[in-house]
N, C-alpha and C positions, 0 to 999 in steps of 0.2 A: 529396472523400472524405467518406463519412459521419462522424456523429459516434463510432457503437459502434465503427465501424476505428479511428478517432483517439485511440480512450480506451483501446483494447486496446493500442496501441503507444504510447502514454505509460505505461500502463502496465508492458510491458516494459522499456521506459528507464527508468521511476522504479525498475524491480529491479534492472537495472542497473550504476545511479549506487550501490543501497544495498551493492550487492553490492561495487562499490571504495570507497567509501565503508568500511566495515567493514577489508578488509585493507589500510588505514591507522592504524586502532587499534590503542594499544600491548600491547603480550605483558606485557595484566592479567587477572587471573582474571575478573575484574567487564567489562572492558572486551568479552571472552570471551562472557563468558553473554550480557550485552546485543547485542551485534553478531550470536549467532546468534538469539537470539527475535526481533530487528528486519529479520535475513533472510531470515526463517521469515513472520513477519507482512506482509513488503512484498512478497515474492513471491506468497504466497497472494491478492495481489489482481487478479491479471494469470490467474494459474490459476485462480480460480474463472469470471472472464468466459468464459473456454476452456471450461471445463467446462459453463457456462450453454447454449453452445450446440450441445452435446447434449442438453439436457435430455428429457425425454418428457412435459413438461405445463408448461403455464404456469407453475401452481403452483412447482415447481419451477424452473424459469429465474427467476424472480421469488426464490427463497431462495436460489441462488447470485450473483444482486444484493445480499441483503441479507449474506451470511458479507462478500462482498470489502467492502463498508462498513464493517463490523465488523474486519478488517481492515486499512484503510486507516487509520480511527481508533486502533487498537492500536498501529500505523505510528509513528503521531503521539507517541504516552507513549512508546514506546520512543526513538525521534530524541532529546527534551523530556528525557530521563534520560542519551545521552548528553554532550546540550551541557551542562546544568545540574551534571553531575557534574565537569563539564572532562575528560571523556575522548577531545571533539573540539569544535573552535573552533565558537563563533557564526556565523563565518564557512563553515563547509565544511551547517552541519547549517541554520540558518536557509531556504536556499535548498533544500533538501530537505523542510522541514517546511510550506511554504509550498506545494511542489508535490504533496505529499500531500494538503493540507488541499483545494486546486484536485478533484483525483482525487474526493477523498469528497462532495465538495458535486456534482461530476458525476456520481457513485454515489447518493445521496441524491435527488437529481432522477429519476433511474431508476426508482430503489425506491417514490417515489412515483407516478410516474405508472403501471408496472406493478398499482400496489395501485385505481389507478382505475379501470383497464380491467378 
């Protein structure tokens, strides 16, 4: 399997996980807002690679690398706000943030070596 197949389908799975992950959080307003910005931002990173590969210039495919980066890192505060708030256990969010942080250093790698070529 390539890498870009393997990164597009962890990616799916880390949307996922965030996606049950969230309708596990409790019926709070805050818990609310948080869980949809952090659905919004974790999914956008599996969609942008998608969308990369239509692009119509390098240029291009190289900026749909760099939004899911941006992304993935936004991922990251958003998770980081719910553990620290105690809106969900160390336990459920650690192991999500940890596989985020995986995804962006493999997004990161990308975005740099696109900027090479």
């Amino acid at each position: 399997m390539d890498t870009s197949t393997n990164l597009k389908q962890r990616c799916y799975r880390f949307g996922l996980l965030i996606i049950q992950l969230c309708d596990t959080l409790p019926q709070k307003r805050s818990a609310w807002i948080i869980s949809d910005q952090c659905i919004r931002s974790a999914t956008s990173i599996g969609a942008n690679l998608i969308e990369a590969r239509a692009s119509s210039s390098r240029l291009e495919f190289k900026k749909f690398f760099e939004v899911a980066l941006k992304s993935a890192n936004e991922t990251v505060y958003w998770l980081s706000l719910l553990k620290d708030s105690g809106l969900a256990s160390n336990e459920k969010i650690s192991p999500l943030i940890q596989e985020c942080e995986e995804l962006a250093k493999m997004l990161g790698k990308s975005v740099l070596t696109l900027k090479k070529k």
